[in-house]
Steps between C-alpha positions, in 0.01 A plus 500: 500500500199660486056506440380702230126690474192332599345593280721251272324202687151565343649444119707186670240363607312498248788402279555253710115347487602478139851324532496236795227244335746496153818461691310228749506307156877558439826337568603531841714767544754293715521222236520765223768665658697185511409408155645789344788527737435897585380745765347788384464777814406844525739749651540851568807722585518546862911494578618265710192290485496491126694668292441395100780625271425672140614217374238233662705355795387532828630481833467574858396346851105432387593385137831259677193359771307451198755311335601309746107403598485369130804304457400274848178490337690274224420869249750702297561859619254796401489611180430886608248687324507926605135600528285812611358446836141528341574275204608218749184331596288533156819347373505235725153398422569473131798302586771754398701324751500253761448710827599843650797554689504815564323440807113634562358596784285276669148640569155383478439670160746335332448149644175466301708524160788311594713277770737601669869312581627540896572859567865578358527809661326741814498842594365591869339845385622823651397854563826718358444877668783775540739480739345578849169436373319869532171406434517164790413282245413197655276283227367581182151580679660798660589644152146477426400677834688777326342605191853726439702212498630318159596156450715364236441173399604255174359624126244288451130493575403237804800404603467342844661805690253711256197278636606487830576892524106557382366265717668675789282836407832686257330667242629455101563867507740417807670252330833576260606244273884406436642311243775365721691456776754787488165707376321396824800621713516813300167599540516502884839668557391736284196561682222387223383276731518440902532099391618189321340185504705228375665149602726572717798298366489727229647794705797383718674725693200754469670764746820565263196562223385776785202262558306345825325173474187478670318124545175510434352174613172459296673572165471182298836266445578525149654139374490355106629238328536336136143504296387134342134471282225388697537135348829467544464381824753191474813709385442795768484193783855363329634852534374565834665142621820638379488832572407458903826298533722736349367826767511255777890323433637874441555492198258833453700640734850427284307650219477820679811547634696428154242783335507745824131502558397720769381375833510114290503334833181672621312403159608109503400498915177669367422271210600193779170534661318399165502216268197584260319815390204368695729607796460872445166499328255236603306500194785423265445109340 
């Protein structure tokens, strides 16, 4: 659940200028789908959400949502297909598959390449500092009041915490990249760098990590959801019918509980609030 470089949307969208007016001609995707009796979805490994075994199977509490979305859409479960985070939307406009469901950030940028389902997952972002805070951290604009203070944030050019961290005045020679998680908490208890920025579901319990979470209010809320092609318009509005009913009757919630997903109740009371990608970025169709 993740965006990739920006510098990937330039060669989209011109991919994409190529693409839409030949699949405009096409089958739609929704009656194809039905036609040949199989759902073709991109995944990636990201335990419990999805875990895909060597083997080809996949489970977990995104891919059982999934499922279950598809089956009360009157569609047979997803046939998962394990791909590279940057091979996933190029793919999808060739019509490797069917849609992503690995779940994409939902951000301007990528809005004018694709559509978006309702957000299947939030993260309120936080500010992850050592325990008792020495430098008084109190935003990511104080880090760049300090030109000796580091900030870790996800591998990955222009990410939104990336963006948001140089448009708060942090310099790129401030900034540390992490590949991870566990690499983000690393580099801060081991004193690389005086902060983490990060969702802040993806930490609980940051004190018994010897980490302090600091709220910084203007960072942006990070949500995503599954990726459809631009023209697909009529099978990401059958999904989204299906999908909204499912957070809202608690069956999310079940989801989470049988795979242990941290802080699950928080996501499915975040995702609540919203019932389109339009919700959390205005200019998504």
């Amino acid at each position: 659940m993740r965006g990739t470089k920006l510098s990937l949307f330039v060669a989209l969208v011109t991919l994409t200028g190529y693409l839409v007016p030949i699949a405009a001609q096409a089958e739609d995707t929704l009656a194809a789908i039905r036609k040949a009796g199989k759902v073709t979805v991109a995944l990636a490994s990201i335990p419990p959400y999805m875990i895909v075994s060597p083997s080809g199977e996949a489970t977990g509490a995104s891919v059982d949502l999934q499922n279950m979305v598809l089956k009360n859409m009157g569609l047979p479960a997803l046939t998962p297909v394990l791909t590279d985070w940057s091979a996933m939307i190029p793919g999808l406009q060739v019509k490797q598959f069917d849609y992503i469901g690995a779940g994409w950030n939902i951000t301007e940028a990528f809005c004018k390449v694709v559509l978006f389902s309702a957000p299947t997952y939030v993260n309120p972002p936080g500010l992850f500092v050592s325990a008792g805070n020495p430098k008084k951290l109190t935003s990511v604009a104080d880090i760049a009041r300090q030109p000796d203070s580091k900030l870790a944030v996800a591998a990955g050019k222009n990410t939104p915490y990336e963006q948001y961290a140089l448009k708060q005045g942090v310099k790129p020679e401030q900034i540390i990249y992490v590949p991870d998680i566990q690499a983000g908490v690393a580099t801060v208890t081991g004193g690389r760098a005086d902060a983490y920025i990060t969702g802040q579901l993806g930490i609980p319990h940051p004190e018994q990590k010897g980490l302090e979470l600091v709220h910084d209010k203007g960072a942006p809320l990070v949500a995503g959801g599954m990726v459809f092609r631009k023209e697909d318009v009529a099978l990401r509005d059958a999904y989204n019918k299906e999908l909204n009913v499912l957070v809202r009757n608690g069956t999310l919630l079940k989801l989470y509980e049988k795979y242990q997903v941290s802080n699950g109740d928080a996501i499915v009371q975040g995702i609540s609030k919203f019932t389109k990608a339009a919700d959390v970025e205005p200019s998504c169709e």
